[in-house]
N, C-alpha and C positions, 0 to 999 in steps of 0.2 A: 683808604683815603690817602690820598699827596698831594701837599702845599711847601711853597717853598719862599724866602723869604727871599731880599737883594737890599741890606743893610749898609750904611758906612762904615767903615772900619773908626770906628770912635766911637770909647766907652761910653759916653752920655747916651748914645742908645741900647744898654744894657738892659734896660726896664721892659722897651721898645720889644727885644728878644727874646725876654722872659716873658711877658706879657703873651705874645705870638705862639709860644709852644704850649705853654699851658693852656692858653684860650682856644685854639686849635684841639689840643689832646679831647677839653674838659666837653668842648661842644660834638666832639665825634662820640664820646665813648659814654660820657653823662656821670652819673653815681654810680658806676659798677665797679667804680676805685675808689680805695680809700685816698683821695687827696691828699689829706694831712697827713699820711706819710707818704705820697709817693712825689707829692711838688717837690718840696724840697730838694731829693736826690736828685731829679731832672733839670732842677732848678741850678744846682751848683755845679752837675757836669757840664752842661750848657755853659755856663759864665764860666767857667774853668778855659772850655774850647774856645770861646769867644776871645773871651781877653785875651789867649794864648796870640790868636791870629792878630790882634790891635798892636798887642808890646811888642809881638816878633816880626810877625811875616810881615805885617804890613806898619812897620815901625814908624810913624810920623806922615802916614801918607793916608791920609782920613776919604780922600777923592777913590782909593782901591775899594771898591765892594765886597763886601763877603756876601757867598751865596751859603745858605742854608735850606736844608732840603730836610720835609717829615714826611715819613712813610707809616703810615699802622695797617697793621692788618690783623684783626682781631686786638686781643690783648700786647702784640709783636710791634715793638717801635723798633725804627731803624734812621738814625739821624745823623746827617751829613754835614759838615763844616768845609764848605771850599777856599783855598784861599790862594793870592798868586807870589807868594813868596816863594824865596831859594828850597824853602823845605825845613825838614830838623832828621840829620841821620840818627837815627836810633839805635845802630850801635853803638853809638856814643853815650849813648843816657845808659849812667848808674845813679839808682834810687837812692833818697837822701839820706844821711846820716841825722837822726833825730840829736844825737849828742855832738855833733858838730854846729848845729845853730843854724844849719842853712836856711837861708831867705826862699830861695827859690827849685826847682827842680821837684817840685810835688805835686803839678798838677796832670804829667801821667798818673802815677800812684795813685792820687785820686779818683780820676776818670776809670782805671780797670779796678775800683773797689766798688764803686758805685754802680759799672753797667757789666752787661752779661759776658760783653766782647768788643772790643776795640780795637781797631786798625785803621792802620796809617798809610796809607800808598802817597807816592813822591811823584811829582809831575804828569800827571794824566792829563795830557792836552793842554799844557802849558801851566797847569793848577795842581794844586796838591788836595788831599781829600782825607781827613779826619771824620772816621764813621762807627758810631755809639750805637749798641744795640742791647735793645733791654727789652725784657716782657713785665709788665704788668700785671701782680695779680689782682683775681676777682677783690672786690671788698666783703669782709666777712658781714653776714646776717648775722642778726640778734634772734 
């Protein structure tokens, strides 16, 4: 299955997003996942990627679309966040100091705790492309 969304870059349709992945996953695959644990995780890398693109790439410019892309194939997601900002170099990101108080800078850390593999490519036909890949397991039987 592939569906892909074409969002505003503005958080008030964050629900919009989450709603779209989950409803999408829950109608391809049915009860063969435990939900109640695996929303969540998809739930928070997704809004992690999102917001990332709203406060950065597309800082105050709600008219730039974000495209989002689902791919399953079998238990196998593979989700794509595009967006048309400058980018974010990653050799620059060093992971947060918990004892320094940092506000900000945890939502890579995040995103590679939660999914299988994450990568970042920088300008791909004028776009940049933040891509979450995770497998889902079966839900266990009683």
């Amino acid at each position: 299955m592939k569906t892909e969304l074409h969002v505003p870059s503005d958080l008030k349709f964050l629900t919009i997003v989450e709603g779209w992945l989950l409803g999408s996953l829950e109608a391809e695959i049915g009860d063969s996942v435990d939900w109640s644990r695996q929303s969540n995780r998809l739930r928070l890398a997704l809004v992690e990627a999102y917001s990332n693109v709203v406060r950065h790439a597309h800082r105050d410019q709600p008219n730039i679309p974000v495209l989002i892309r689902l791919e399953l194939k079998n238990q196998d997601i593979a989700l794509e966040i595009w967006d048309y900002g400058k980018g974010f170099d990653l050799s620059t990101y060093l992971p947060p100091n918990p004892h320094d108080k940092q506000e900000s800078g945890y939502g890579w850390l995040i995103m590679n705790r939660l999914m299988d593999r994450v990568e970042y490519r920088l300008q791909v036909n004028g776009r940049n492309c933040l891509k979450l890949e995770t497998s889902l397991p079966k839900a266990e039987t009683a």
